[in-house]
N, C-alpha and C positions, 0 to 999 in steps of 0.2 A: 746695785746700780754700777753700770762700767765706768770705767776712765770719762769716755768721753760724753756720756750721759753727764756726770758729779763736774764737769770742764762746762758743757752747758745752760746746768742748771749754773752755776757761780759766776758766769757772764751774763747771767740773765735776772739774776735776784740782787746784785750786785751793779748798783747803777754806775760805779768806779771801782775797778778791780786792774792791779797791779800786781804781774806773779813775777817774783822776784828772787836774787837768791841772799838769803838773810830776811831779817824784819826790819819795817823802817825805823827801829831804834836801832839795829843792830847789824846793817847790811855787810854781805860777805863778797860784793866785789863791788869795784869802782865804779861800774855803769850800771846796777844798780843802786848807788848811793845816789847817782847823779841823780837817777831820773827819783827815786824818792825824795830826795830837798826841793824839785822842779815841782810836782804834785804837790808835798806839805805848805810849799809855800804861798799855793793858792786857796789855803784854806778852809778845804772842802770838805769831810768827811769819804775818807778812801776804805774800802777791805784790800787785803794784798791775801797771797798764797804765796811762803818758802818754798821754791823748788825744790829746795836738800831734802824736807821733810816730807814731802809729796813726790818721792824717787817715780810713782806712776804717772803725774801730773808731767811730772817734768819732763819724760818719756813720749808722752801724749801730746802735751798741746804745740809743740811744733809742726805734726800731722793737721791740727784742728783750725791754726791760724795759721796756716801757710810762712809762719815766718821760724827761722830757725835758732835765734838764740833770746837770751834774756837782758835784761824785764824785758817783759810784754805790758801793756799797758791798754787796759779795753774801756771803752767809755758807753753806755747803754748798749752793750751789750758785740760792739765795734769796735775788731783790733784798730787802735790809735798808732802803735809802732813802737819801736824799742827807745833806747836813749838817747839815741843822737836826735832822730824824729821829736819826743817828747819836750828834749832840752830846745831845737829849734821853734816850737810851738810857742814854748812858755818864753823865749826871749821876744818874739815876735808879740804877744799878746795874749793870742789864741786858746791857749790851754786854757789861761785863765778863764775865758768866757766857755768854753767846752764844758769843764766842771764846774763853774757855777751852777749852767743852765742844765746841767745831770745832779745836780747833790740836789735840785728842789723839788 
């Protein structure tokens, strides 16, 4: 299976998918830590993908989502937006009700 076949089966079996660099126990930079504590805290059930350990992932889905850096953050299967995007969501309300009504 290519890159981006294995990019949209995982946006698409994956009703919250978060590609990130690090894991959310363990994030390796600061806009992804943010946007992971923004997501945990709405208590959803999330998958993520480490960019580091997906060197083709990581290569790839900035072609697939048209957006160029990391997290990305997709919610039924629609890029959502990186950090700032995510963290503005979740202060407003929105994430919260986004991933409710996708984790059911």
């Amino acid at each position: 299976m290519d890159v981006l076949e294995r990019i949209k089966q995982q946006v698409t079996e994956n009703p919250i998918i978060l590609y990130m660099k690090g894991t959310p126990d363990f994030p390796q930079c600061g806009f992804s830590a943010r946007a992971v504590q923004a997501v945990k805290s709405c208590g959803v059930p999330f998958a993520y993908v480490n960019v580091f350990e997906e060197e083709e992932i990581r290569a790839t889905l900035p072609q697939f989502s048209n957006w160029p850096t990391f997290p990305q953050l997709f919610v039924k299967g629609e890029l959502v937006g990186g950090c700032d995007i995510t963290i503005d969501l979740h202060q407003s309300g929105e994430l919260q009700k986004m991933l409710t009504e996708a984790g059911q």
